[in-house]
FIDREN-72593 format. One record per residue (C-alpha): residue number from 1; residue in one letter; chain; x, y, z. Coordinates in Angstrom, 1 decimal. Example, Ala and Ser with C-alpha at 12.3 -4.5 7.8 and 13.67 -1.06 7.14 Angstrom:
<1, "A", "A", <12.3, -4.5, 7.8>>;
<2, "S", "A", <13.7, -1.1, 7.1>>;
***
This chain:
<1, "X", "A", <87.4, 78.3, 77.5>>;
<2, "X", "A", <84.1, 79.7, 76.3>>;
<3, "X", "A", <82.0, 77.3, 78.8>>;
<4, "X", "A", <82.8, 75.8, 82.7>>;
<5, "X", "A", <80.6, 73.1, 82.1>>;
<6, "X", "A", <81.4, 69.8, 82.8>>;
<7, "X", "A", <85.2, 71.6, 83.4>>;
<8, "X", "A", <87.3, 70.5, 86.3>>;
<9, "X", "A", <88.5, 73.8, 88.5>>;
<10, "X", "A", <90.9, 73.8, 90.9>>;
<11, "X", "A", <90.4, 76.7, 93.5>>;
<12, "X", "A", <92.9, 77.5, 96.7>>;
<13, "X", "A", <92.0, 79.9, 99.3>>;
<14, "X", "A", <88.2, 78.2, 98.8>>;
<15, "X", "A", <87.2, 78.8, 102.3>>;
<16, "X", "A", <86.3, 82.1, 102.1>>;
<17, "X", "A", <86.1, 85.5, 100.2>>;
<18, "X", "A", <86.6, 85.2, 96.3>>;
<19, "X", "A", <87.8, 81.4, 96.9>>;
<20, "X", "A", <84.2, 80.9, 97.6>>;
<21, "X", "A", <82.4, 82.9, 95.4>>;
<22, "X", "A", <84.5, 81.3, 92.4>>;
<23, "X", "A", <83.4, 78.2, 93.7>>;
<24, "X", "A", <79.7, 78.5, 93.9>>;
<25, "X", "A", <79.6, 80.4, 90.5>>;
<26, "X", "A", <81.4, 77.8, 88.8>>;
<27, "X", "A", <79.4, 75.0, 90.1>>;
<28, "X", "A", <76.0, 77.0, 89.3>>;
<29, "X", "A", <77.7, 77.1, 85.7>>;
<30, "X", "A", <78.1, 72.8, 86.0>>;
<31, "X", "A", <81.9, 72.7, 86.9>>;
<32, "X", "A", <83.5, 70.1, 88.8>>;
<33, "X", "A", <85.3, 71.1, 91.5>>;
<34, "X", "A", <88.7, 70.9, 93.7>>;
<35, "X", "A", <88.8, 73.0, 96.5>>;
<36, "X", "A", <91.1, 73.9, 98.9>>;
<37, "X", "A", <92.1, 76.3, 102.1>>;
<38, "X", "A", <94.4, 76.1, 105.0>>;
<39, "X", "A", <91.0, 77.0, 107.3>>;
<40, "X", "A", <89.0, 73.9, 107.7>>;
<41, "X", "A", <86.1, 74.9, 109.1>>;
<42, "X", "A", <86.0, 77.1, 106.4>>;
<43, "X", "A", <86.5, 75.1, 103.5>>;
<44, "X", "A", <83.4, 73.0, 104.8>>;
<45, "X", "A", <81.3, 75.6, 105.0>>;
<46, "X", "A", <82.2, 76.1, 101.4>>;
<47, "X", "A", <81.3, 72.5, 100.5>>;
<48, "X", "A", <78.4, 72.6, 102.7>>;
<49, "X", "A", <76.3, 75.4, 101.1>>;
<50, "X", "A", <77.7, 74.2, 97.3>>;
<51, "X", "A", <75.9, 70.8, 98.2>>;
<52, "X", "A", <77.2, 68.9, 95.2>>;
<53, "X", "A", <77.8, 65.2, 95.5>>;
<54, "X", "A", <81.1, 63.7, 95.7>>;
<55, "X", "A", <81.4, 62.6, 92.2>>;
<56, "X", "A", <81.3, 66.8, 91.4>>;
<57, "X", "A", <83.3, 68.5, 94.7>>;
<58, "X", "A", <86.7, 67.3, 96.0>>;
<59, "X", "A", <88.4, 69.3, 98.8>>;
<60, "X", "A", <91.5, 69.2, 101.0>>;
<61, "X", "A", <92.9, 71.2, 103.9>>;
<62, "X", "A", <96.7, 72.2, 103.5>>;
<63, "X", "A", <99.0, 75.1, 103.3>>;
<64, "X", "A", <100.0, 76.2, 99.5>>;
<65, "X", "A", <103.3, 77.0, 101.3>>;
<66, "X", "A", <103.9, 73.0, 101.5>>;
<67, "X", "A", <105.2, 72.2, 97.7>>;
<68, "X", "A", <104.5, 68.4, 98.4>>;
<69, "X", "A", <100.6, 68.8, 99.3>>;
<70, "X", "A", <100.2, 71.1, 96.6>>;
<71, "X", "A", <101.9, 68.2, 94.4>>;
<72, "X", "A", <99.7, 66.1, 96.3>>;
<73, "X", "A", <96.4, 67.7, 95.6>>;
<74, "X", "A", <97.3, 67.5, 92.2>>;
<75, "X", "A", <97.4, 63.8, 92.2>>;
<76, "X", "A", <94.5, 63.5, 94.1>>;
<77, "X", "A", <92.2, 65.7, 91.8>>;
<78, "X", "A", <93.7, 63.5, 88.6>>;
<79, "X", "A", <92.9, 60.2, 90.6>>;
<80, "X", "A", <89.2, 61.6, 91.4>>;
<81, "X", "A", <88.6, 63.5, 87.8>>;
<82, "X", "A", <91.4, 62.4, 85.6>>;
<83, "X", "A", <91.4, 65.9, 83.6>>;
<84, "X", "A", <92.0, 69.3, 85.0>>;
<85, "X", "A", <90.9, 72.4, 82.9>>;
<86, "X", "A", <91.0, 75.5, 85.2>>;
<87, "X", "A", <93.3, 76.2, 88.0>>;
<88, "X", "A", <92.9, 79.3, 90.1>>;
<89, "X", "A", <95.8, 80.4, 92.4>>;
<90, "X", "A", <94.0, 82.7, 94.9>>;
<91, "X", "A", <95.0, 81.8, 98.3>>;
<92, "X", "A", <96.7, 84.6, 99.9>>;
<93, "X", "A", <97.8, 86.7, 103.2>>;
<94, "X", "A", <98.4, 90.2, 104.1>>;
<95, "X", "A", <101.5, 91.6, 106.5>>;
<96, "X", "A", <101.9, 95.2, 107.1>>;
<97, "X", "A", <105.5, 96.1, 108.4>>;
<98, "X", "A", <108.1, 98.3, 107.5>>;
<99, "X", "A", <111.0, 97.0, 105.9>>;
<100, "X", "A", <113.4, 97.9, 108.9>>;
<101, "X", "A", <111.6, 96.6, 111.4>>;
<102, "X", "A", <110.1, 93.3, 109.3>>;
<103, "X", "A", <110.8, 90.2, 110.5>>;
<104, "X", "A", <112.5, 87.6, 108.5>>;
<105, "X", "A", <109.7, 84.9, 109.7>>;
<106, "X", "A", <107.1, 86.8, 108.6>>;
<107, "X", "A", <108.9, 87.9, 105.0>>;
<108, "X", "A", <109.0, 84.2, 104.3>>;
<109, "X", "A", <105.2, 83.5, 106.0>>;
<110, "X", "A", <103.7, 85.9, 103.4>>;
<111, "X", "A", <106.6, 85.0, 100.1>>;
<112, "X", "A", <105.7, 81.0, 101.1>>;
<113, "X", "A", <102.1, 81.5, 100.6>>;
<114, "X", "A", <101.2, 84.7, 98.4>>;
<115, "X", "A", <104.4, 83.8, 95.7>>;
<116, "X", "A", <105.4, 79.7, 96.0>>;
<117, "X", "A", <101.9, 78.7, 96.8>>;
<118, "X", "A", <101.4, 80.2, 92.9>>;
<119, "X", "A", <104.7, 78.9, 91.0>>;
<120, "X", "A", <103.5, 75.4, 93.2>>;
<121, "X", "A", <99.9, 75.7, 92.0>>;
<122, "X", "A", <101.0, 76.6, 88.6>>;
<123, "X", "A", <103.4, 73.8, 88.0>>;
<124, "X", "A", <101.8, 71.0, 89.7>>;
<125, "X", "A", <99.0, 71.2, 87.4>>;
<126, "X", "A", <100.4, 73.0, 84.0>>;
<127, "X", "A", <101.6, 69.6, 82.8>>;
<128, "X", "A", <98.4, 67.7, 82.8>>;
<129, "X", "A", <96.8, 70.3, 81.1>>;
<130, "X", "A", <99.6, 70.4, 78.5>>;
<131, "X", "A", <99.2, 66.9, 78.1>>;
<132, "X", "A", <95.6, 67.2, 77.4>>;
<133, "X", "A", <96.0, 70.4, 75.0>>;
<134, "X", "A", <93.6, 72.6, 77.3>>;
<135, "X", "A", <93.6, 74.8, 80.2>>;
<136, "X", "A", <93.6, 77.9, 81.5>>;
<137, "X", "A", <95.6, 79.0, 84.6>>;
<138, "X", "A", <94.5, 82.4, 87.1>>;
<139, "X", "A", <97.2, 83.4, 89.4>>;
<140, "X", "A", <95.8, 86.8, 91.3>>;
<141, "X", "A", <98.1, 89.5, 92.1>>;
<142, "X", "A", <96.9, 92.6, 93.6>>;
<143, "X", "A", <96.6, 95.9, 92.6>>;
<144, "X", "A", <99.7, 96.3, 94.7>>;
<145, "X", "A", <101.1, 94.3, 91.7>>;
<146, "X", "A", <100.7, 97.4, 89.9>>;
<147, "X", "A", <102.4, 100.3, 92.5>>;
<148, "X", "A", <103.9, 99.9, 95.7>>;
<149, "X", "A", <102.9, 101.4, 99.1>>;
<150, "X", "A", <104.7, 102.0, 102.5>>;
<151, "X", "A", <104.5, 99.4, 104.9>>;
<152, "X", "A", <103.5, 96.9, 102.4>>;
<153, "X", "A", <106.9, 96.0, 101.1>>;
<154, "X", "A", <106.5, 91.7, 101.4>>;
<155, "X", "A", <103.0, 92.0, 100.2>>;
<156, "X", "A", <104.3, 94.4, 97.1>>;
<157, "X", "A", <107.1, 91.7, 96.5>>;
<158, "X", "A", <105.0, 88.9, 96.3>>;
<159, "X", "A", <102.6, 90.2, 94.1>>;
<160, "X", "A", <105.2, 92.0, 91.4>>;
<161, "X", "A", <106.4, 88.7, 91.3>>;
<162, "X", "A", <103.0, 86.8, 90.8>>;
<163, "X", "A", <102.4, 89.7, 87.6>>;
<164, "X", "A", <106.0, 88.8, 86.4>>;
<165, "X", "A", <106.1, 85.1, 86.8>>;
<166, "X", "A", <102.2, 85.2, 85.1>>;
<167, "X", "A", <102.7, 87.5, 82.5>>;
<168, "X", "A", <105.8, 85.3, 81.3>>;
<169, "X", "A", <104.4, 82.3, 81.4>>;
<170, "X", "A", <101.6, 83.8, 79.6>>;
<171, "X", "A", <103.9, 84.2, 76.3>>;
<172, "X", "A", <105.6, 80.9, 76.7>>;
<173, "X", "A", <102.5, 79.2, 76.4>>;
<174, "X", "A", <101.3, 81.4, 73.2>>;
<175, "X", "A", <104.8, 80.3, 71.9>>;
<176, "X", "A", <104.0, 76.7, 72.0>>;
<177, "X", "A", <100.9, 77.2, 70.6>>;
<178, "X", "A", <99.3, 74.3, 72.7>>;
<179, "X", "A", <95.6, 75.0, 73.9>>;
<180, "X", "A", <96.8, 76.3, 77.8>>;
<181, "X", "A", <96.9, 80.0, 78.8>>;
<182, "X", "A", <97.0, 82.2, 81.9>>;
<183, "X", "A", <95.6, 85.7, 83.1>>;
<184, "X", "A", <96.9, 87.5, 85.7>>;
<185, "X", "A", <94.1, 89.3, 88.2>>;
<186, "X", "A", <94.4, 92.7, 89.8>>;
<187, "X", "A", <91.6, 93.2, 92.1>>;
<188, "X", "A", <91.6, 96.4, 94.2>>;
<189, "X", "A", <89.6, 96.2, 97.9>>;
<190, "X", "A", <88.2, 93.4, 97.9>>;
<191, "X", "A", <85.6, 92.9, 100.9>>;
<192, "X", "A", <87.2, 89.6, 102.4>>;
<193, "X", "A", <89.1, 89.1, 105.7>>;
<194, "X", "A", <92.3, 89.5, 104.5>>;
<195, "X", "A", <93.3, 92.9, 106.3>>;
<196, "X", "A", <91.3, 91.3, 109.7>>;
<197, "X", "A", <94.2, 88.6, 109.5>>;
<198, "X", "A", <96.6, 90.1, 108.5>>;
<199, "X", "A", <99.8, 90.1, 110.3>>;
<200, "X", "A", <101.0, 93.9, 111.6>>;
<201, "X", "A", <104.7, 93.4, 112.8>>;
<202, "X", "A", <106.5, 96.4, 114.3>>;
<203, "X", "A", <107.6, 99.8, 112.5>>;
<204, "X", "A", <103.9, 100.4, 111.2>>;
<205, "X", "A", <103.0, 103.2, 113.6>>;
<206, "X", "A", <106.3, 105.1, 112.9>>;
<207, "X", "A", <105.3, 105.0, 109.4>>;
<208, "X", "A", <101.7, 105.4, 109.3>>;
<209, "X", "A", <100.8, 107.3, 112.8>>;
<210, "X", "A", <98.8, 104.9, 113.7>>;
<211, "X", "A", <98.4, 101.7, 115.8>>;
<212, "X", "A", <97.7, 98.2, 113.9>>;
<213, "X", "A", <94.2, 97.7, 115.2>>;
<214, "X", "A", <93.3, 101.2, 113.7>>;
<215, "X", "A", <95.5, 100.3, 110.3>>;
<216, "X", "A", <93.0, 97.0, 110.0>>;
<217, "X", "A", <90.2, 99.0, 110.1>>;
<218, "X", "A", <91.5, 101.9, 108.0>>;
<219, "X", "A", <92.3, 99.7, 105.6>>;
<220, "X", "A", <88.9, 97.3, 105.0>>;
<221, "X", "A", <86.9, 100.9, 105.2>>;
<222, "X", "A", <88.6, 101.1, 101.4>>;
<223, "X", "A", <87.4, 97.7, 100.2>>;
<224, "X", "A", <84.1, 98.3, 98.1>>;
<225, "X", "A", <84.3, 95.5, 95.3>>;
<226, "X", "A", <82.1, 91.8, 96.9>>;
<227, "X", "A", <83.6, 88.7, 96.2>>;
<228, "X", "A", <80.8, 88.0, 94.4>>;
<229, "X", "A", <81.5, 90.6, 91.9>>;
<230, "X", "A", <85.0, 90.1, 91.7>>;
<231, "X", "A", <84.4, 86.1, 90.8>>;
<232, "X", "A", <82.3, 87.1, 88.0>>;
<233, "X", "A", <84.7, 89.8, 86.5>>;
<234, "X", "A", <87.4, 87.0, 87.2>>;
<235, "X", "A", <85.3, 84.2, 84.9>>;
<236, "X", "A", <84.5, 86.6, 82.3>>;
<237, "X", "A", <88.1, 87.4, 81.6>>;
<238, "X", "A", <89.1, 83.6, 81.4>>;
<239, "X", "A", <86.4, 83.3, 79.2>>;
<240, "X", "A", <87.7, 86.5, 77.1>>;
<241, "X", "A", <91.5, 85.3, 77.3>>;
<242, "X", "A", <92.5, 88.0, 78.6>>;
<243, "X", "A", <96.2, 88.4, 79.5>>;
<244, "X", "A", <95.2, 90.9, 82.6>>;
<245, "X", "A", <91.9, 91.0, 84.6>>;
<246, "X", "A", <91.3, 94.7, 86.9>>;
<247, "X", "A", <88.8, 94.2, 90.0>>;
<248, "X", "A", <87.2, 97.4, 90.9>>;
<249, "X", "A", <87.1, 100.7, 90.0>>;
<250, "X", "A", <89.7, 101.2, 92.3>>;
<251, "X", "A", <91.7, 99.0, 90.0>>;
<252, "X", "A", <91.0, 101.0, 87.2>>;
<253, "X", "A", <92.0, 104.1, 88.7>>;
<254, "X", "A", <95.3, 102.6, 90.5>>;
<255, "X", "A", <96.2, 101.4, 86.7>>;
<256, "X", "A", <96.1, 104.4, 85.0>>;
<257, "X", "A", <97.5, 106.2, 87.6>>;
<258, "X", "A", <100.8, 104.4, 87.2>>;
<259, "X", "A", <100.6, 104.6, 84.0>>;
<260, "X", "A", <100.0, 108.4, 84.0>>;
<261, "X", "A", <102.5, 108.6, 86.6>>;
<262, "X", "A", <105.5, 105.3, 86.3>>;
<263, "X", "A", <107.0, 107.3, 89.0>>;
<264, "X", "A", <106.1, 110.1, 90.3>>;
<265, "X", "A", <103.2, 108.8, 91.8>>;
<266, "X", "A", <105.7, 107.4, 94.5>>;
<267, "X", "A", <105.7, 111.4, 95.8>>;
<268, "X", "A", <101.6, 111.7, 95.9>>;
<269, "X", "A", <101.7, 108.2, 98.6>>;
<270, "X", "A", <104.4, 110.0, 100.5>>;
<271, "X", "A", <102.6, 113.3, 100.6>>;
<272, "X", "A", <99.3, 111.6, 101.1>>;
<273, "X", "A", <100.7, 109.4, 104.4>>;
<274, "X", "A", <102.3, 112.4, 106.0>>;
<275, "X", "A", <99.1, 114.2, 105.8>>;
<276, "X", "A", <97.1, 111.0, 106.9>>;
<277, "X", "A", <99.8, 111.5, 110.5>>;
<278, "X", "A", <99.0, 115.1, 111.1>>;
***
């Protein structure tokens, strides 16, 4: 997919952050759009400041935890457009907890939304694009796709799994041979709202040494990438093929760092968090 124009792309997690900044580049670039977020007020303010008429911008407010109105959407954006060419799986949540004192409700919260809401956005739409012999699929991971951290055990599993479930599907689809493909985005901090609502369940202090107001703000001091950026990295690997997009230097440096280190870099995040509690 050398060119968005005229292309119909589907974006979750639209109301804010990357969601939005994908959106408006795409439709400076003459993409038709399908947006989506589970904040409303949000996901108008994204259609608002896009001002495109109805026959380019489609949006809907719904969890990507609820497999029916993902399926849904999906129906409604081939009644409105009849083509879909571009579906970008980037709604997600945070949840900081260790994995003693996690709560089941909030294990599934974070699964049902940062892992189904992509296997739901990825099969509800893979088959039209079969059907029409093009497409491209982005499901964002994290770089906590790439190494794990304490305290962020659900967040880790959901987004290994996002790289796994991506990167195989990524080889089916060359296998067949049939026009659709798939990249799988790492983006380090990311200045969005995700650690600001995140959920912080209990066990975090005994691990980190520090309360979960304080881990909030510790932890969005280390974004530096904008959304802005990000979306444009994002577009220009679809646009390259590429089977994995990095975000941020601090991507770059998490990446070779595990690959430097497969496992022994699980020793220098120890070390590092019992200094961070001295």
């Amino acid at each position: 997919m050398k060119s968005f124009k005229d292309k119909v792309a589907v974006i979750t997690g639209a109301g804010s952050g990357i969601g939005r900044a994908l959106a408006g580049q795409l439709a400076a670039q003459g993409a038709k759009l399908a947006l989506s977020d589970v904040n409303e007020a949000g996901l108008r303010e994204t259609v608002e400041a896009l001002d495109l008429d109805s026959e380019r911008v489609i949006s809907k407010v719904f969890d990507v935890a609820d497999r029916g109105a993902v399926y849904a959407f999906a129906d409604d954006v081939m009644a409105h457009f009849d083509a879909v060419h571009l579906v970008i799986n980037n709604a997600g949540v945070a949840l900081g907890a260790s994995v003693d004192e996690m709560s089941y409700e909030d294990f599934e919260w974070l699964m049902g939304i940062n892992f189904w809401g992509v296997v739901y956005g990825t099969k509800a739409f893979l088959p039209h694009m079969k059907a029409a012999g093009e497409g491209h699929i982005v499901n964002v991971s994290s770089v906590f796709g790439l190494i794990s951290v304490p305290t962020q055990s659900a967040y880790n599993a959901a987004k290994f799994a996002v790289r796994g479930f991506t990167e195989s599907l990524r080889q089916e689809l060359e296998i067949e041979n049939g026009g659709v493909s798939c990249t799988t985005v790492h983006p380090g901090g990311i200045k969005t709202n995700i650690a600001r609502n995140a959920r912080m369940g209990s066990g975090m202090e005994k691990i980190t040494g520090t309360d979960a107001d304080k881990a909030r703000r510790d932890f969005e001091k280390l974004f530096r990438t904008t959304p802005e950026d990000a979306a444009t990295t994002i577009l220009k690997g679809v646009r390259a093929n590429k089977r994995r997009v990095l975000i941020g230097s601090d991507a770059l440096a998490i990446d070779g760092m595990q690959r430097l280190l497969p496992t022994s870099y699980q020793r220098l995040m120890v070390a590092g968090q019992k200094l961070m509690r001295r």
